[in-house]
N, C-alpha and C positions, 0 to 999 in steps of 0.2 A: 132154378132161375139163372139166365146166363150172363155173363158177367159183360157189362159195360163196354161198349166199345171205346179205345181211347185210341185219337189220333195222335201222329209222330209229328204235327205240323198245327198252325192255327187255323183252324175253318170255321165258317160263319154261316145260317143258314137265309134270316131276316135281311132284306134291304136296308133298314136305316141301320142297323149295325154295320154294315157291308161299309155304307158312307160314312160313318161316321172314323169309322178305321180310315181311310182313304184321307178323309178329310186331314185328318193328324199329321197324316205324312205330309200330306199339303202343305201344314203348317211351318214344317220341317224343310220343305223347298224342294223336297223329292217326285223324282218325277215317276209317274205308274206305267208300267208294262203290264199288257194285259194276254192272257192267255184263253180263248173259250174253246172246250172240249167236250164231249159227249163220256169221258172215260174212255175204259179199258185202254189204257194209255201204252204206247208203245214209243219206240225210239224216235219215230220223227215229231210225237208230241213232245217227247223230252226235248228235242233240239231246237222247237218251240222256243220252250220255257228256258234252255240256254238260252237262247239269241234274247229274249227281253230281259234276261239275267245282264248281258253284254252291256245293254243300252238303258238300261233303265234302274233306278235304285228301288224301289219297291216294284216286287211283280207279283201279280194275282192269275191265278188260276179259277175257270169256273169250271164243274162236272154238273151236267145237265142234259139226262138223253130225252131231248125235243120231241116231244108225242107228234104234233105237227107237221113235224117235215117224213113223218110216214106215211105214206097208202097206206090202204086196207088190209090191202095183201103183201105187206113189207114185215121187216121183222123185228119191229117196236117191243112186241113181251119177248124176245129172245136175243135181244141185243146184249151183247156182253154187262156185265155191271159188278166191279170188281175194284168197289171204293178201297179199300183194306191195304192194297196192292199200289194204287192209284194213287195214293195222298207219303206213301213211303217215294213213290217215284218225284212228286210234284218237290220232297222236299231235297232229296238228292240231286235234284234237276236244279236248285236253290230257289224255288218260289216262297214267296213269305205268307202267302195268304191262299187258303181254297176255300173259295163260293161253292157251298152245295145245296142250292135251292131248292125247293118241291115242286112238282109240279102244281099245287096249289096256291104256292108266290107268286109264280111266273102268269100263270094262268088262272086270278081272282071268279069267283063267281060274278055271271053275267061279263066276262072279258068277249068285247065284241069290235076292237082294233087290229086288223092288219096292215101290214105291211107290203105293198108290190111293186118291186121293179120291170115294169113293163120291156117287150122286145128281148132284150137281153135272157128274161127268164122264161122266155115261149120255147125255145129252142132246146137243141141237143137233150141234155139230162129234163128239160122242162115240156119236153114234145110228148116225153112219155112218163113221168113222173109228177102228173094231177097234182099240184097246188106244193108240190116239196119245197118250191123256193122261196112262196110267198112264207111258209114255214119258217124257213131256214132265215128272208130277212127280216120277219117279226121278229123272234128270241135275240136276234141279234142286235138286231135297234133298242132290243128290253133290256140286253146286255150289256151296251154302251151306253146308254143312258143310264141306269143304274150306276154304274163304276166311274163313266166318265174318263176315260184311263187318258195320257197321252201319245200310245201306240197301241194297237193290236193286232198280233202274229197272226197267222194264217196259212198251210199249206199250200204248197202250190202244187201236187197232186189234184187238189178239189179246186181247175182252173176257173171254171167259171162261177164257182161260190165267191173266189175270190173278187173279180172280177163284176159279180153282182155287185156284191157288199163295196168296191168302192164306189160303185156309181151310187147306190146308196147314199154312204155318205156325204157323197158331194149332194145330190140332189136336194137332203135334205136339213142339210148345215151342220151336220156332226163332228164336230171339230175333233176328229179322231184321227191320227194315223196310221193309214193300211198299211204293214208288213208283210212280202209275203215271203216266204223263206222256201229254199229247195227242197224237193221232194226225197225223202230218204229211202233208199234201198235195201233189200238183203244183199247178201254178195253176188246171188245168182242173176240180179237184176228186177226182183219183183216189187213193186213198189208198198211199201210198209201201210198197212190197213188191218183196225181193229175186226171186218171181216172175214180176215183172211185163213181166224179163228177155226172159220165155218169149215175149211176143206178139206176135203182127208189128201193124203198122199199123190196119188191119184192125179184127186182133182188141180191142189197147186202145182204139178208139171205142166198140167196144161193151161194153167194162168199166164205160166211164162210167154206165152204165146202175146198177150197185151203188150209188152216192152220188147218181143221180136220185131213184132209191127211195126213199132215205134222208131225203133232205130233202124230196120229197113227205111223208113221214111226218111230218116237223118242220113243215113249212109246216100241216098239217092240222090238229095239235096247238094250234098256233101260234092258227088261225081258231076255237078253240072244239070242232074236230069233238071226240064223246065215243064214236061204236060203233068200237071200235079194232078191230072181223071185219071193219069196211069197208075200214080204211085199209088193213090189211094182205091184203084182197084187191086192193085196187090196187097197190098196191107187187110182189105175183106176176104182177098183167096187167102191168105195165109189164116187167118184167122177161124174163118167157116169151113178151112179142110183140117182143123185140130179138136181133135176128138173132146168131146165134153163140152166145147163153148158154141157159145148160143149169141152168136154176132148181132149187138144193137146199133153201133155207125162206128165207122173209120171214118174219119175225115180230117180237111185240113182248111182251117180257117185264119182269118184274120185275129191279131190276137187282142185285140180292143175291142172291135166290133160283135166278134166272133159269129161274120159269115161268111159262111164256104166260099171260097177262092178258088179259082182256077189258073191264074197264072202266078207265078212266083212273086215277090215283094220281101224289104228285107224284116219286115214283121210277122211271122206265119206260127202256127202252133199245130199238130198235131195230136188230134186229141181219139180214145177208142172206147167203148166203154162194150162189157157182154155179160151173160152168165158164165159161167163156169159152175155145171151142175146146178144146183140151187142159189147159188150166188153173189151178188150184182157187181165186180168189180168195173172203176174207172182208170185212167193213166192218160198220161197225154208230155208231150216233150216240146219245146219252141225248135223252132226250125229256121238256121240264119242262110 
């Protein structure tokens, strides 16, 4: 028989325990930072859970990889899951608390409520990812509601989850605070994804090719260029002439609206997303 799992941190897995811990701090006058993750955590979810360590006295962490926001043919049973690892990080990182739900919490029998942010979620990752967002802001509205926190982090790698989720919120009175924190790097420039697991040697060379693009886009900006048809047809040659990737958009949008722009403004984003062999990475950089 194998021995017990014990965690290095306090985790909970029921919603009324969740609040009712929350509520305590409440009582205390402490204010909640909230963290929501899928696992396999890496350095820029650490720097997460720093930044609501910064600003907030209690912070919570949730691990929860969202059946939902998969297609069919994504890689829900092969997603990293590597609690063990996970909950030593969440504590180093100084979170006080990890939410680790089931998929039977989150998702009751007979559970027949979603969540969609219209326009915003048709586009870019939503044009070709069948119902990922309406996914991604179900668990999320299940998430802030539950905890009720009064921030929650959020990469700004995954531009326009961000992006959804606050229209979200505002839409539909969540009295939550969107944070979204910078995207964190390897040294070579690749942007930090629990994906990124998936590639062999190889393949991550030619990832780097997503953040060449991107700051080709920056640098062009940078020099005055103004026909933005041009940059971001360079940014698709550079991309579709690199061995292994499998080009889904280059483009450059408005970074509220997020649609495609043609002439310059001082709000713009650069955003890329492809395979890289079996894959699916994103990346995207604002553009002043």
């Amino acid at each position: 028989m194998s021995e017990p799992f014990t965690s290095p941190i306090k985790t909970v897995q029921e919603i009324p325990e969740l609040r009712t811990l929350i509520q305590s701090q409440r009582k205390q006058d402490a204010s909640i930072g909230f963290v929501p993750t899928m696992g396999a955590l890496h350095a820029g979810h650490v720097s997460l859970i720093e930044a609501a360590r910064e600003e907030c006295d209690f912070v919570v962490v949730s691990i929860f990889v969202n059946p939902t926001q998969f297609g069919p043919n994504e890689d829900f049973d092969s997603y990293p899951r590597l609690l063990a690892q996970d909950l030593e990080k969440c504590q180093t990182a100084g979170a006080d608390l990890v939410w680790v739900p089931t998929t039977d919490i989150m998702y009751p029998p007979h559970f027949s409520t979603y969540v969609e942010v219209k326009t915003l979620s048709e586009i870019l990752e939503g044009a070709t990812r069948t119902n990922h967002f309406q996914g991604v802001t179900t668990i999320v509205t299940k998430l802030l509601l539950s905890c009720l926190p009064d921030k929650a982090f959020f990469g700004a790698k995954d531009y326009q989850q961000q992006a959804i989720i606050r229209q979200m919120c505002l839409d539909l009175n969540i009295p939550v605070e969107i944070k979204t924190c910078p995207t964190v790097r390897d040294a070579d420039g690749l942007a930090l994804s629990s994906r990124n697991t998936y590639l062999s040697e190889t393949e991550r060379e030619s990832a780097l090719s997503l953040s060449h693009a991107l700051n080709l886009a920056k640098e062009k900006i940078q020099a005055g260029e103004t026909n933005l048809s041009h940059i971001k047809t360079e940014m698709q040659r550079l991309l579709t002439t690199t061995p292994l990737v499998k080009l889904d958009y280059a483009t450059i949008v408005d970074a509220q609206t997020l649609e495609e722009i043609e002439t310059p403004h001082p709000k713009m984003v650069a955003l890329v997303a492809a395979f890289v062999g079996t894959t699916r990475l994103i990346d995207n950089c604002t553009l002043n």
